[in-house]
mmCIF file as gemmi writes it, N, C-alpha and C atoms, coordinates in Angstrom:
data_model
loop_
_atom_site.group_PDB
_atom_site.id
_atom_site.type_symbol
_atom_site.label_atom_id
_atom_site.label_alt_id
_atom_site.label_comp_id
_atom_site.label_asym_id
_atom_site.label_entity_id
_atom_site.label_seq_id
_atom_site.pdbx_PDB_ins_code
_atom_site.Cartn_x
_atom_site.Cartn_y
_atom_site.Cartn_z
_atom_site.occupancy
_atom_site.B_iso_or_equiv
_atom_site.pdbx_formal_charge
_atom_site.auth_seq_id
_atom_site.auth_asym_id
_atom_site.pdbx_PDB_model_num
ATOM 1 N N . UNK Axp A 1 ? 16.385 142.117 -84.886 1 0 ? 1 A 1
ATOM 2 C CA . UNK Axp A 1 ? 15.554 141.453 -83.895 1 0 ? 1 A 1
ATOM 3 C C . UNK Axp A 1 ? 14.315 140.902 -84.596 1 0 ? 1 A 1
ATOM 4 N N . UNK Axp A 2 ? 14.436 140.017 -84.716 1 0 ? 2 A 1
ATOM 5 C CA . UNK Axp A 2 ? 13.034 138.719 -85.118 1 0 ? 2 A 1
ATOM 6 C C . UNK Axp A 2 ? 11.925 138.334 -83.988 1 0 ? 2 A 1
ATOM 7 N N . UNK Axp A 3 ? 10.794 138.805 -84.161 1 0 ? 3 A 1
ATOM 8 C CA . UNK Axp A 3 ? 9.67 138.652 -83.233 1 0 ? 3 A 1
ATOM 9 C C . UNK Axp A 3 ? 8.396 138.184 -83.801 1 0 ? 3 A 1
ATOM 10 N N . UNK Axp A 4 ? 7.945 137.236 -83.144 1 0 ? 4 A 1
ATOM 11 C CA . UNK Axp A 4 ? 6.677 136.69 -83.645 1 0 ? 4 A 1
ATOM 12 C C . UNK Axp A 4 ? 5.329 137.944 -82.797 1 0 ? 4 A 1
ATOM 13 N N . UNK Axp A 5 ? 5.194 139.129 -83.458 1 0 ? 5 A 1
ATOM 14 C CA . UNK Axp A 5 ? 4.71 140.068 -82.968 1 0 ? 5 A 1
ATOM 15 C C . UNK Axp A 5 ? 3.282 139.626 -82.884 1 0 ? 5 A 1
ATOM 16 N N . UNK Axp A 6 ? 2.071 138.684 -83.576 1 0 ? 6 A 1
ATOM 17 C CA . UNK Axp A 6 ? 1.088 138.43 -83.648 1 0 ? 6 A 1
ATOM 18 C C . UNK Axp A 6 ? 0.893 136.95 -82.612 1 0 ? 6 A 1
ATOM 19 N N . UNK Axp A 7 ? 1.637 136.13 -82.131 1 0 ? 7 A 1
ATOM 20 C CA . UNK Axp A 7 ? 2.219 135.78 -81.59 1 0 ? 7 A 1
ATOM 21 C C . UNK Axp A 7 ? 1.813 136.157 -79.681 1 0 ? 7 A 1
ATOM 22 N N . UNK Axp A 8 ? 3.112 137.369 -79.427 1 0 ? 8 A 1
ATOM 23 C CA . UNK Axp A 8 ? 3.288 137.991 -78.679 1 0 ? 8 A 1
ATOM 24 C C . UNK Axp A 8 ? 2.176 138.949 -78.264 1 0 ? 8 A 1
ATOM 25 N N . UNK Axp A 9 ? 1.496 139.159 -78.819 1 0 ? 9 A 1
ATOM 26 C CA . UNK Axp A 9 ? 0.085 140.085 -78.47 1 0 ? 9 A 1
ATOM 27 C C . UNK Axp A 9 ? -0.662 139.17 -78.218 1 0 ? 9 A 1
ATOM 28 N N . UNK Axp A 10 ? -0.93 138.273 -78.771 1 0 ? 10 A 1
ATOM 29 C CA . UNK Axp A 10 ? -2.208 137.314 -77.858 1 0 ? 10 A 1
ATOM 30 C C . UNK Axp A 10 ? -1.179 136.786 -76.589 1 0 ? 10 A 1
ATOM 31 N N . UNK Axp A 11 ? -0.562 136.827 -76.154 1 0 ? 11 A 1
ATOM 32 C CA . UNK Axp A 11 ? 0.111 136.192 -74.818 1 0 ? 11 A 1
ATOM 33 C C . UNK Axp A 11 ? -0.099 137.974 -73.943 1 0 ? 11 A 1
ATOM 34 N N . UNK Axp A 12 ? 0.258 138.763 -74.135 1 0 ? 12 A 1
ATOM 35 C CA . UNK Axp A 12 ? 0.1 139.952 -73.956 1 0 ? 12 A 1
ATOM 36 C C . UNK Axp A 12 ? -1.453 140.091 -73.638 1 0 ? 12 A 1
ATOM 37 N N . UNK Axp A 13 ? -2.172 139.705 -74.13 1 0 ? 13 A 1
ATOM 38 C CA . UNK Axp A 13 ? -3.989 140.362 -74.35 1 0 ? 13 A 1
ATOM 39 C C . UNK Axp A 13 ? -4.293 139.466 -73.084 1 0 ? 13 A 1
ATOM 40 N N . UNK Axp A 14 ? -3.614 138.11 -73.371 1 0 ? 14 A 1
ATOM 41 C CA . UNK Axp A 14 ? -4.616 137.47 -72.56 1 0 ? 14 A 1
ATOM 42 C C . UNK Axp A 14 ? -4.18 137.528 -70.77 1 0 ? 14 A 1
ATOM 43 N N . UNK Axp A 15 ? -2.498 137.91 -70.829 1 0 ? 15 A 1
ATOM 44 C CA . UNK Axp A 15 ? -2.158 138.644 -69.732 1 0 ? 15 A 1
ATOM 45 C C . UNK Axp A 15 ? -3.043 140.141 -69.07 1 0 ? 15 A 1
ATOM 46 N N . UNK Axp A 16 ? -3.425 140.269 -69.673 1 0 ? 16 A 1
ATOM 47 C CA . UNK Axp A 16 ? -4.089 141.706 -69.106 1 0 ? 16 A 1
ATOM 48 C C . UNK Axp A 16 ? -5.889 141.433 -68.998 1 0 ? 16 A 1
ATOM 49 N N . UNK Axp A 17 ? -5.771 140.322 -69.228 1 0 ? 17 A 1
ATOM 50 C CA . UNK Axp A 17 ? -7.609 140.098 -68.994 1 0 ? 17 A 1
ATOM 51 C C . UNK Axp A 17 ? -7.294 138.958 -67.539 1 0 ? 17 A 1
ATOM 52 N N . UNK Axp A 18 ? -6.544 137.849 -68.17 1 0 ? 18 A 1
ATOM 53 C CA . UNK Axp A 18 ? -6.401 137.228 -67.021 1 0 ? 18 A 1
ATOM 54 C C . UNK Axp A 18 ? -5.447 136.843 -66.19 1 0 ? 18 A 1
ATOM 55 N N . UNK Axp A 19 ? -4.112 137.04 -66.181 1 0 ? 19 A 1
ATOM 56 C CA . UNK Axp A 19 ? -2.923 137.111 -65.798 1 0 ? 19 A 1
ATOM 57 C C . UNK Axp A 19 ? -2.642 137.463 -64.341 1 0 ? 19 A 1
ATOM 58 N N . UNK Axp A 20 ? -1.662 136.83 -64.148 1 0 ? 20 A 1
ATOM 59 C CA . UNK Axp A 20 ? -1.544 137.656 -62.775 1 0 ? 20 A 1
ATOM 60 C C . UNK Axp A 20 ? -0.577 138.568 -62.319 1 0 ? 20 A 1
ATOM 61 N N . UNK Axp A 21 ? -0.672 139.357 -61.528 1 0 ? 21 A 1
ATOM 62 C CA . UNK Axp A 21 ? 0.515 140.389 -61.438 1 0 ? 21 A 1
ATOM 63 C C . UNK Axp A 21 ? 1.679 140.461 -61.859 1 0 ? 21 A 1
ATOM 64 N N . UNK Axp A 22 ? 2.53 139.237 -61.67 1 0 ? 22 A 1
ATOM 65 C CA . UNK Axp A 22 ? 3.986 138.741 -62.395 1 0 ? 22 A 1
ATOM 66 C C . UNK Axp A 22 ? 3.712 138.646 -63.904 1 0 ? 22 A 1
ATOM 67 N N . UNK Axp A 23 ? 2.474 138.135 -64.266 1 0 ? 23 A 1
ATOM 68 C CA . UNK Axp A 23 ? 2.399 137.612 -65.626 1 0 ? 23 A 1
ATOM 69 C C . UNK Axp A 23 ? 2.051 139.435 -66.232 1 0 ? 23 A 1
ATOM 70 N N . UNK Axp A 24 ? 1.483 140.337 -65.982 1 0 ? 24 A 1
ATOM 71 C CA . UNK Axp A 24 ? 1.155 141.221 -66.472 1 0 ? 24 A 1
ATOM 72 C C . UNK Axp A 24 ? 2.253 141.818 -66.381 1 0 ? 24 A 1
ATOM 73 N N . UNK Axp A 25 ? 3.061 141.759 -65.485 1 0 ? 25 A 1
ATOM 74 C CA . UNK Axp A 25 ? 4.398 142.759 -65.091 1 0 ? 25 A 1
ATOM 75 C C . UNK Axp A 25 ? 5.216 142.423 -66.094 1 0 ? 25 A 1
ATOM 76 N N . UNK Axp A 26 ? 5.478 140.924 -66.142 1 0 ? 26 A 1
ATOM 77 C CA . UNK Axp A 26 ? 6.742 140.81 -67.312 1 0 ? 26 A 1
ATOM 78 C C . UNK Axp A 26 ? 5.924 140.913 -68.389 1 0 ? 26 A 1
ATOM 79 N N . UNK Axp A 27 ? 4.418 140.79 -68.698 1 0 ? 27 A 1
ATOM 80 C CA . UNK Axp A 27 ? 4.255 141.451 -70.441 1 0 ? 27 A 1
ATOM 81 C C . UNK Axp A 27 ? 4.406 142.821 -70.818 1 0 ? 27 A 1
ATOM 82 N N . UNK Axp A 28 ? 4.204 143.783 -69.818 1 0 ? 28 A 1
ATOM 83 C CA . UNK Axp A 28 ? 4.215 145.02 -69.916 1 0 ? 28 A 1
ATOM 84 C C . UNK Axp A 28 ? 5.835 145.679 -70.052 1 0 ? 28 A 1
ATOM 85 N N . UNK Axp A 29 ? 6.735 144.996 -69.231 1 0 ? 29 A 1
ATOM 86 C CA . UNK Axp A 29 ? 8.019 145.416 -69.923 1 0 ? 29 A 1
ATOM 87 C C . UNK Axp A 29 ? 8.667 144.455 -70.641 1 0 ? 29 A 1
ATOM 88 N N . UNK Axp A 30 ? 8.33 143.202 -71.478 1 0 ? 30 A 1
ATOM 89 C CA . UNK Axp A 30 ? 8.443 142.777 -72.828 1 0 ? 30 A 1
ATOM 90 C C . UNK Axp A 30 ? 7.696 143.927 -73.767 1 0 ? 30 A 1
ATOM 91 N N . UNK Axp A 31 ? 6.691 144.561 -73.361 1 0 ? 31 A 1
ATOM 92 C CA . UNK Axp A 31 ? 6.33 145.85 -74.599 1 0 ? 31 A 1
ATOM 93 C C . UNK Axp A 31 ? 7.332 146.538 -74.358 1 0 ? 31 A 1
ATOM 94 N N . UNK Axp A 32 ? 7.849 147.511 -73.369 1 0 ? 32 A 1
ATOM 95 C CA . UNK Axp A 32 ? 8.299 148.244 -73.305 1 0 ? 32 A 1
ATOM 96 C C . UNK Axp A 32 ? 9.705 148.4 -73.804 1 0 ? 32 A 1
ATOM 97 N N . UNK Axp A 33 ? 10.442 147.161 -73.746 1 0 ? 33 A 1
ATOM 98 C CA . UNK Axp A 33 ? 11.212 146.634 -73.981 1 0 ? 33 A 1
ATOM 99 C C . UNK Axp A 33 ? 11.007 146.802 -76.002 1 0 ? 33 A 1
ATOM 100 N N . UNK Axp A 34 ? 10.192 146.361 -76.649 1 0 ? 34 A 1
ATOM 101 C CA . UNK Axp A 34 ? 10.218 145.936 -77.852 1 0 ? 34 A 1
ATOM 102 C C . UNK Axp A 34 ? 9.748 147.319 -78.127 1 0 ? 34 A 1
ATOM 103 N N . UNK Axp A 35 ? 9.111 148.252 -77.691 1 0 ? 35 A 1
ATOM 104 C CA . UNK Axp A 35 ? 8.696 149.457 -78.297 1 0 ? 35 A 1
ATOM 105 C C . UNK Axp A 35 ? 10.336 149.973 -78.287 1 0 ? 35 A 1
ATOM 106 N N . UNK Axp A 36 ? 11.176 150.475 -76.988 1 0 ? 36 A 1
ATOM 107 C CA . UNK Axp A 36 ? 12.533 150.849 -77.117 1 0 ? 36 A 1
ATOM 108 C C . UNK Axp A 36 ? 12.976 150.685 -78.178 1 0 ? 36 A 1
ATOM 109 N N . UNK Axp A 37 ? 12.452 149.56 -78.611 1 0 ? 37 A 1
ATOM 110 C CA . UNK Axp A 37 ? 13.853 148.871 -79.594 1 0 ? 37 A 1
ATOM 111 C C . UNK Axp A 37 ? 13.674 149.979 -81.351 1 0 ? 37 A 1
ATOM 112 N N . UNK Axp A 38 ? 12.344 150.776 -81.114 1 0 ? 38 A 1
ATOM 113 C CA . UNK Axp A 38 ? 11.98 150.776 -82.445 1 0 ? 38 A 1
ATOM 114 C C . UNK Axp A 38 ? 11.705 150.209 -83.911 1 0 ? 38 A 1
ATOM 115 N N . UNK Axp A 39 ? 11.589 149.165 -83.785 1 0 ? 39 A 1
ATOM 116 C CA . UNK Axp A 39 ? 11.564 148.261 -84.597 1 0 ? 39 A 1
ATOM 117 C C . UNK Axp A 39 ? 10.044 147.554 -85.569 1 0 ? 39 A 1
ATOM 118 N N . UNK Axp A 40 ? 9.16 148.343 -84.236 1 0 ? 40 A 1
ATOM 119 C CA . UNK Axp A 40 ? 7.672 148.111 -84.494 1 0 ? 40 A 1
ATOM 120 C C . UNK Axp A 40 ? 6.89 149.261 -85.905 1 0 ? 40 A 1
ATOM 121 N N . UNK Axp A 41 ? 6.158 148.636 -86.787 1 0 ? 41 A 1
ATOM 122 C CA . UNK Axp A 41 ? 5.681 149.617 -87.467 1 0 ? 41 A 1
ATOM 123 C C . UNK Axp A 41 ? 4.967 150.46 -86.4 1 0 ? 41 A 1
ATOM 124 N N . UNK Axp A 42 ? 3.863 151.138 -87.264 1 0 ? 42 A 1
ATOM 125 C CA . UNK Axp A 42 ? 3.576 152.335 -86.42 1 0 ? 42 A 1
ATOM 126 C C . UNK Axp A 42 ? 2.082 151.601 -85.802 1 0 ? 42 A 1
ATOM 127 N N . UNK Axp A 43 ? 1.383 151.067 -86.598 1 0 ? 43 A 1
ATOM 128 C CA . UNK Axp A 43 ? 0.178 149.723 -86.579 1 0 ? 43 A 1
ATOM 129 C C . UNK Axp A 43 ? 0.615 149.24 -85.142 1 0 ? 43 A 1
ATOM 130 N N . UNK Axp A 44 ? 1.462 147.756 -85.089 1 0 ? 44 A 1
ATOM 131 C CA . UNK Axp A 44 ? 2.52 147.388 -84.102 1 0 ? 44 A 1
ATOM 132 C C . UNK Axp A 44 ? 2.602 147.814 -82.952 1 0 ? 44 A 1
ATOM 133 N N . UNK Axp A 45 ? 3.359 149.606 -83.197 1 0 ? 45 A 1
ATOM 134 C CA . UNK Axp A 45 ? 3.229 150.137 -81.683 1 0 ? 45 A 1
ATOM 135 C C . UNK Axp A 45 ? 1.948 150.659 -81.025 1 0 ? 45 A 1
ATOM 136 N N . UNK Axp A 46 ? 0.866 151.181 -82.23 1 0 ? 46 A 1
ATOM 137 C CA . UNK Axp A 46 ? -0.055 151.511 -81.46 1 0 ? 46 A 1
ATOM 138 C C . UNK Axp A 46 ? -0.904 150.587 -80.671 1 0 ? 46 A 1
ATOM 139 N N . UNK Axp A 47 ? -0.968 149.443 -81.088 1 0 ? 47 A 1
ATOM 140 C CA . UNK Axp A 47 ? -1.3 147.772 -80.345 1 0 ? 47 A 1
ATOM 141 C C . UNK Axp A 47 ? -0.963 147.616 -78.868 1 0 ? 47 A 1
ATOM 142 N N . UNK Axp A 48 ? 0.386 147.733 -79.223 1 0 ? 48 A 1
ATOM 143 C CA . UNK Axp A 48 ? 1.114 147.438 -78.112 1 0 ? 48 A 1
ATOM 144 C C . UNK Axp A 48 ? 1.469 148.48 -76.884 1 0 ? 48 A 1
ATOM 145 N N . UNK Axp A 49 ? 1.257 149.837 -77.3 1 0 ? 49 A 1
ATOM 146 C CA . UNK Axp A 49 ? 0.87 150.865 -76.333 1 0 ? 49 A 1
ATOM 147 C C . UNK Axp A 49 ? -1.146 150.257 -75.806 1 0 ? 49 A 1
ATOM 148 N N . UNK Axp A 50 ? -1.755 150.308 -76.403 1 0 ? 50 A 1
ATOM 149 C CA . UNK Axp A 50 ? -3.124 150.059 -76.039 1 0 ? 50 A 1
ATOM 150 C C . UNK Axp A 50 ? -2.973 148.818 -74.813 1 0 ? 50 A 1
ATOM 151 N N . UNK Axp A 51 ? -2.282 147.867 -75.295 1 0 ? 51 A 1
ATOM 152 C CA . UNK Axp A 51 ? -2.014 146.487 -74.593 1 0 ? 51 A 1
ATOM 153 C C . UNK Axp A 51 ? -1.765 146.749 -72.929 1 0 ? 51 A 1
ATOM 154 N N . UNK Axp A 52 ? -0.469 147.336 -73.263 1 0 ? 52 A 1
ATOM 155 C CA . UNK Axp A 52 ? 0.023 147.987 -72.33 1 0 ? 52 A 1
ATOM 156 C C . UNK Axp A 52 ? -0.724 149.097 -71.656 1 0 ? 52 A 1
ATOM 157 N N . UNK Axp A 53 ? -1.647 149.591 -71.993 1 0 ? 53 A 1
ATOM 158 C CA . UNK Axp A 53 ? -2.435 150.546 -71.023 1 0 ? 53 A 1
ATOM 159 C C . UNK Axp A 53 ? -3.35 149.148 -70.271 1 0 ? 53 A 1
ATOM 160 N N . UNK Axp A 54 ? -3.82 148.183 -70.673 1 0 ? 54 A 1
ATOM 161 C CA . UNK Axp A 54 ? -5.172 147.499 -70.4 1 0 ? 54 A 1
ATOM 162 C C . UNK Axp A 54 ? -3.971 146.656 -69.163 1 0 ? 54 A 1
ATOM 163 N N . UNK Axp A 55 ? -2.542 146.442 -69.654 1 0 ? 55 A 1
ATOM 164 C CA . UNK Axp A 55 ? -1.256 145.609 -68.223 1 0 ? 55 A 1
ATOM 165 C C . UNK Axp A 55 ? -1.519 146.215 -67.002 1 0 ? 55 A 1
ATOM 166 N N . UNK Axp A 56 ? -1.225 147.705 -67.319 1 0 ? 56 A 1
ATOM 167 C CA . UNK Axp A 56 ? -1.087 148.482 -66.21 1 0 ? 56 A 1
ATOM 168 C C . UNK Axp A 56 ? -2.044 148.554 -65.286 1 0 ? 56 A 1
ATOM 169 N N . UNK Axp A 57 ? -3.406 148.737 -66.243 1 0 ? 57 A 1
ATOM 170 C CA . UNK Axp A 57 ? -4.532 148.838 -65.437 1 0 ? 57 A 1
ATOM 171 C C . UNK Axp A 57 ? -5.013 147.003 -64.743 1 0 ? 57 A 1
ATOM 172 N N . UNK Axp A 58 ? -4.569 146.638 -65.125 1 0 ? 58 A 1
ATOM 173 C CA . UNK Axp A 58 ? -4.67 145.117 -64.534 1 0 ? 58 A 1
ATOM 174 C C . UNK Axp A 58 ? -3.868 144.827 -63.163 1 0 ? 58 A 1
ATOM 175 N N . UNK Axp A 59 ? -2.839 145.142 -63.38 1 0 ? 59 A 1
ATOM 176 C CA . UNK Axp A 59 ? -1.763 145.282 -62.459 1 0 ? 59 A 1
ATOM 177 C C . UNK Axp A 59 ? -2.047 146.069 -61.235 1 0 ? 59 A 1
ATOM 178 N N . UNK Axp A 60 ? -2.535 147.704 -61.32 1 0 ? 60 A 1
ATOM 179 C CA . UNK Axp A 60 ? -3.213 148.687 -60.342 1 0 ? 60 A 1
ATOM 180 C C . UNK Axp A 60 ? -4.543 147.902 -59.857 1 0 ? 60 A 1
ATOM 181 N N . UNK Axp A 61 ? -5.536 147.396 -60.784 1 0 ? 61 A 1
ATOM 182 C CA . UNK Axp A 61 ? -6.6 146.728 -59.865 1 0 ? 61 A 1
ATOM 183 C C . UNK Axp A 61 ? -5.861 145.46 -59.118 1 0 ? 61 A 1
ATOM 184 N N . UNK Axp A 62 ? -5.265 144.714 -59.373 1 0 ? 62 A 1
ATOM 185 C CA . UNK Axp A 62 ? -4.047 143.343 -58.679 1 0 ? 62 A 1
ATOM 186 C C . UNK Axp A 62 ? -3.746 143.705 -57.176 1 0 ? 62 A 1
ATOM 187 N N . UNK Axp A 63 ? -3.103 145.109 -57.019 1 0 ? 63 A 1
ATOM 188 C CA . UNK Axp A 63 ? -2.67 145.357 -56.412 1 0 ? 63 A 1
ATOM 189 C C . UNK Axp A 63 ? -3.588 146.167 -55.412 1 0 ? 63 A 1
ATOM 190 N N . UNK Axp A 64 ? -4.81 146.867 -56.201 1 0 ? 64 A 1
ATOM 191 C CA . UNK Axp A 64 ? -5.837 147.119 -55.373 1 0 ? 64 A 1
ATOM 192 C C . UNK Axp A 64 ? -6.245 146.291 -53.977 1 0 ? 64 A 1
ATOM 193 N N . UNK Axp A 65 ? -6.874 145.058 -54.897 1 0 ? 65 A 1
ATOM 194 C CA . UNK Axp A 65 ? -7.168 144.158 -54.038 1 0 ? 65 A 1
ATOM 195 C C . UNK Axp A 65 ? -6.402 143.28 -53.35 1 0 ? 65 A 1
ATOM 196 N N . UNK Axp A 66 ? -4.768 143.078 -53.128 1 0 ? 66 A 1
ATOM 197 C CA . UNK Axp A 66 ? -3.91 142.484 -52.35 1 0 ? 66 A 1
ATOM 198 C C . UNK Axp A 66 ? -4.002 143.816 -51.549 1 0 ? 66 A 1
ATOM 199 N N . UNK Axp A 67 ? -4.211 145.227 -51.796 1 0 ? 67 A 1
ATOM 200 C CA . UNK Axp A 67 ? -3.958 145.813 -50.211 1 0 ? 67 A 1
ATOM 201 C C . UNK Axp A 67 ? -5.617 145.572 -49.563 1 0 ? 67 A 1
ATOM 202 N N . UNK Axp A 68 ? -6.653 145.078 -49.945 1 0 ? 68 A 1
ATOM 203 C CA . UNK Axp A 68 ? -7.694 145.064 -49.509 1 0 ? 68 A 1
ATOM 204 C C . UNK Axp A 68 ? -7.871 143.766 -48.866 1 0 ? 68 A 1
ATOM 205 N N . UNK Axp A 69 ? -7.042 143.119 -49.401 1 0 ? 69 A 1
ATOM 206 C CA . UNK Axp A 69 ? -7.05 141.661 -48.698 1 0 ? 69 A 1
ATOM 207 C C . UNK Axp A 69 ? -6.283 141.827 -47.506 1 0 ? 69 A 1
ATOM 208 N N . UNK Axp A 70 ? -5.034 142.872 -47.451 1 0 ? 70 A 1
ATOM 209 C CA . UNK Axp A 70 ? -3.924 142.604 -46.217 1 0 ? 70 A 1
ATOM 210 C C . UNK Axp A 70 ? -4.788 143.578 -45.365 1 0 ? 70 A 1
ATOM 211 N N . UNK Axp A 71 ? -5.402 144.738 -45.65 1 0 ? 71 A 1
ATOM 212 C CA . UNK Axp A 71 ? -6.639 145.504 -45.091 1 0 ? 71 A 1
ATOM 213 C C . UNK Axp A 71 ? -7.525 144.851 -44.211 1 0 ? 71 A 1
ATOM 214 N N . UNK Axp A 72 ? -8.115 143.724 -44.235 1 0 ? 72 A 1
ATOM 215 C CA . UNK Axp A 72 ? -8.993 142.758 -43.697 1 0 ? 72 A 1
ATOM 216 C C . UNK Axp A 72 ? -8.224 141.524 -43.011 1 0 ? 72 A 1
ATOM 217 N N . UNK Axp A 73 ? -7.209 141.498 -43.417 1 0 ? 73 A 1
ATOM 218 C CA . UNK Axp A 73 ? -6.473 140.387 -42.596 1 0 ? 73 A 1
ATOM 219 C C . UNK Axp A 73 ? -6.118 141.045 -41.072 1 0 ? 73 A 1
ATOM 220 N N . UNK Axp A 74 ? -5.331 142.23 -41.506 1 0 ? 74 A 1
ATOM 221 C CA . UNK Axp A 74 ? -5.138 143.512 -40.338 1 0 ? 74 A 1
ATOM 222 C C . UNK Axp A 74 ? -6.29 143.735 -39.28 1 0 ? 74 A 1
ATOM 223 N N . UNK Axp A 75 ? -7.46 143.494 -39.776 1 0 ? 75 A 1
ATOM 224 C CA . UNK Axp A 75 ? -8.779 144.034 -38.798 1 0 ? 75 A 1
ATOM 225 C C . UNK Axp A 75 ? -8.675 142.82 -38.453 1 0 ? 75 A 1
ATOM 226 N N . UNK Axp A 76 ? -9.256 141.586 -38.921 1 0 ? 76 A 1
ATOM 227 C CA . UNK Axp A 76 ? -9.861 140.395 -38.651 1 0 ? 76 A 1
ATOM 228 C C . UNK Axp A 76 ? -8.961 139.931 -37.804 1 0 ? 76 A 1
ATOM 229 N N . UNK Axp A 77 ? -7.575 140.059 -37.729 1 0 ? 77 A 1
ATOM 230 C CA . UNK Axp A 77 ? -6.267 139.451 -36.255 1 0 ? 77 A 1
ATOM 231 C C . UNK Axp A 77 ? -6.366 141.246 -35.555 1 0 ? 77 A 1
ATOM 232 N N . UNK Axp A 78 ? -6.941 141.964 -35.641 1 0 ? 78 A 1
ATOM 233 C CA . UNK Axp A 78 ? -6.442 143.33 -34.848 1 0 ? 78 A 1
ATOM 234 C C . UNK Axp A 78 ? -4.883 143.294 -34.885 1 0 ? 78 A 1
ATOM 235 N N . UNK Axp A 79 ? -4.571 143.458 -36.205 1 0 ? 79 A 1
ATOM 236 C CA . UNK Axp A 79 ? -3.053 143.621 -36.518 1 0 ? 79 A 1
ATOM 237 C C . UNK Axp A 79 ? -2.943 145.417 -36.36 1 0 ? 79 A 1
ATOM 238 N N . UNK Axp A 80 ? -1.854 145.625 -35.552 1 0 ? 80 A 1
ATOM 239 C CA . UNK Axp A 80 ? -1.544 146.995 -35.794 1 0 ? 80 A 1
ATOM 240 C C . UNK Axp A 80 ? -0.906 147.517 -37.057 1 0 ? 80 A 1
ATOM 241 N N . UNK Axp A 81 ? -0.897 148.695 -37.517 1 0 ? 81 A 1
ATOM 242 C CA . UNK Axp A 81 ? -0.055 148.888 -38.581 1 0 ? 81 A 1
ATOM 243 C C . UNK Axp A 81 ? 0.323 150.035 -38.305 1 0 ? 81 A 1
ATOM 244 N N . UNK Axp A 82 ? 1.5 150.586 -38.634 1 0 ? 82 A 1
ATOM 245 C CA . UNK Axp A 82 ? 2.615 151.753 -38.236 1 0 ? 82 A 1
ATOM 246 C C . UNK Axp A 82 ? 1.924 152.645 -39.155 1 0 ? 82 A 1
ATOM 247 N N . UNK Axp A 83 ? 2.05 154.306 -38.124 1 0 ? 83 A 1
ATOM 248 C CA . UNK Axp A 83 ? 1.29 155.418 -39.1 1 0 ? 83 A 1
ATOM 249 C C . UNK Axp A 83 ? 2.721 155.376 -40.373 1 0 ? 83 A 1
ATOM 250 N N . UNK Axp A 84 ? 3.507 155.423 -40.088 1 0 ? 84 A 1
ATOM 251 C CA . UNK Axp A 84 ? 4.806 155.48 -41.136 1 0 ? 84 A 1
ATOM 252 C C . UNK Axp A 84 ? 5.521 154.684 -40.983 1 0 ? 84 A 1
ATOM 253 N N . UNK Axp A 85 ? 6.098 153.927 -42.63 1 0 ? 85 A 1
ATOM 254 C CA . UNK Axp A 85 ? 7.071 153 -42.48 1 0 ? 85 A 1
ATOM 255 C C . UNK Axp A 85 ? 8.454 153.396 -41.355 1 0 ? 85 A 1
ATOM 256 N N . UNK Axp A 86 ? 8.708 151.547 -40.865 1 0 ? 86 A 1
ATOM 257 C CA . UNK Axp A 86 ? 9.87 152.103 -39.942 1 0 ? 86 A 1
ATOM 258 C C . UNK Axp A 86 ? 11.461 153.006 -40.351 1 0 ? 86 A 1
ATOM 259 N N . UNK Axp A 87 ? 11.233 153.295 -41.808 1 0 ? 87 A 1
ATOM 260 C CA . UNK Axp A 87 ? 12.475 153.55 -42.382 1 0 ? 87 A 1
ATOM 261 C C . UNK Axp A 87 ? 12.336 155.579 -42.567 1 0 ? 87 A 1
């Protein structure tokens, strides 16, 4: 497996600063994906584990604020919302 690993980390970095949920989602399992593979020196993976902590946490704040947005949409129409999903 041939990877432009220096490359792939700045598309990665700049996913997790500014990216958006999809874009952080598929960089985070393109790492996960390329760490599996073992193929990364040890330099390499520790990068790309770090990377991948800064996805995740991008992704959890993403998602923060889409439930804070559907949070305020809910009040602002007096939308009801079910104590438990219907399932």
């Amino acid at each position: 497996m041939s990877i432009d690993f220096a490359s792939s980390l700045a598309g990665w970095q700049t996913a997790s600063v500014d990216g958006t949920f999809e874009e952080a989602m598929e960089a985070l399992e393109s790492i996960v994906a390329l760490l599996d593979t073992g193929e990364l020196t040890l330099d390499q993976s520790i990068e790309s584990f770090e990377t991948g902590a800064r996805l995740s946490a991008r992704c959890q704040r993403l998602l923060e604020q889409a439930e804070l947005r559907v949070e305020l949409v809910q009040r602002q129409f007096d939308v009801d919302t079910p104590a438990e999903p219907p399932f």
